[in-house]
C-alpha positions in Angstrom: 61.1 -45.0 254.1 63.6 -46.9 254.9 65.5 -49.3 252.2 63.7 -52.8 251.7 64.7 -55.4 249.6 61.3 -56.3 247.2 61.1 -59.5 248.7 61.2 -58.3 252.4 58.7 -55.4 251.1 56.1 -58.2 249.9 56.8 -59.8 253.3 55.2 -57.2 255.0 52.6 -56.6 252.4 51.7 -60.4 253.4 51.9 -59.7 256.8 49.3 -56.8 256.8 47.4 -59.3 254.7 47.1 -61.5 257.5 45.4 -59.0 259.5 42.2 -58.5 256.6 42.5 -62.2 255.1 41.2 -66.1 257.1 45.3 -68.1 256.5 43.7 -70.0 253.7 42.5 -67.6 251.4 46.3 -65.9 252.1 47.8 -69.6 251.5 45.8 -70.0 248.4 45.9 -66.4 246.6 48.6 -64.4 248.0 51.5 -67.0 249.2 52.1 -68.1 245.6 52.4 -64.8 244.3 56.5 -63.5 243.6 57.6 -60.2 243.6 59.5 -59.2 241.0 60.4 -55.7 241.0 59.4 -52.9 242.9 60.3 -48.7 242.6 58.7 -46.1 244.8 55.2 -46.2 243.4 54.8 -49.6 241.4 55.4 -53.1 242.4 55.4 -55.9 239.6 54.3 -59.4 241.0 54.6 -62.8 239.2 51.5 -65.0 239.3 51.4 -68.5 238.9 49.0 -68.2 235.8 46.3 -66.2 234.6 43.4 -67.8 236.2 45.5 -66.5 240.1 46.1 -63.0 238.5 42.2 -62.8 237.4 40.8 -63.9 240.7 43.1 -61.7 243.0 41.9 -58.7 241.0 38.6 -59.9 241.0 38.0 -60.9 244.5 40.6 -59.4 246.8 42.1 -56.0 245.0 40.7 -53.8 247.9 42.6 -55.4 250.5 45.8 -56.1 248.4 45.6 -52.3 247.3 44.9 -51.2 251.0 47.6 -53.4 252.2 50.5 -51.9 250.0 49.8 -48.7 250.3 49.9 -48.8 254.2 53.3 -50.2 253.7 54.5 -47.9 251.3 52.7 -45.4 253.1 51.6 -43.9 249.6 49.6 -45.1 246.5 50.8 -48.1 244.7 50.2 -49.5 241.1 50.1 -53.4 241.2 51.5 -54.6 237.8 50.8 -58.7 237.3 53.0 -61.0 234.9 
């Protein structure tokens, strides 16, 4: 893999986003979200409160999960804070 920065990595984890999500639910949910570190097999994202973190796991973990690990190209542990 080449070397990312962890902000241009979540860019393209919003960008395959795009592909599974209608703009508003990606406005809403996922544009608000930070990343805030990253290593090869974790990334650590910064929700704007708990409610945001709760929902995203509740209602769209699938296609967050499916999206990083197609641009990691291997299993990834999402971490909130």
């Amino acid at each position: 893999m080449e070397s990312f920065s962890s902000i241009e990595m979540w860019d393209k984890v919003l960008e395959r986003l795009q592909n599974s999500l209608d703009q508003d639910s990606l406005a809403t949910w996922f544009l608000p979200l930070r990343c805030n570190s990253m290593n090869r097999d974790k990334i650590t994202l910064v929700a704007p409160n708990d409610y945001y973190r709760t929902w995203i796991l509740a209602n769209y973990r699938d296609e967050l999960q499916r999206a990083l690990n197609e641009v990691f190209a291997q299993d990834v542990t999402v971490e909130f804070i």
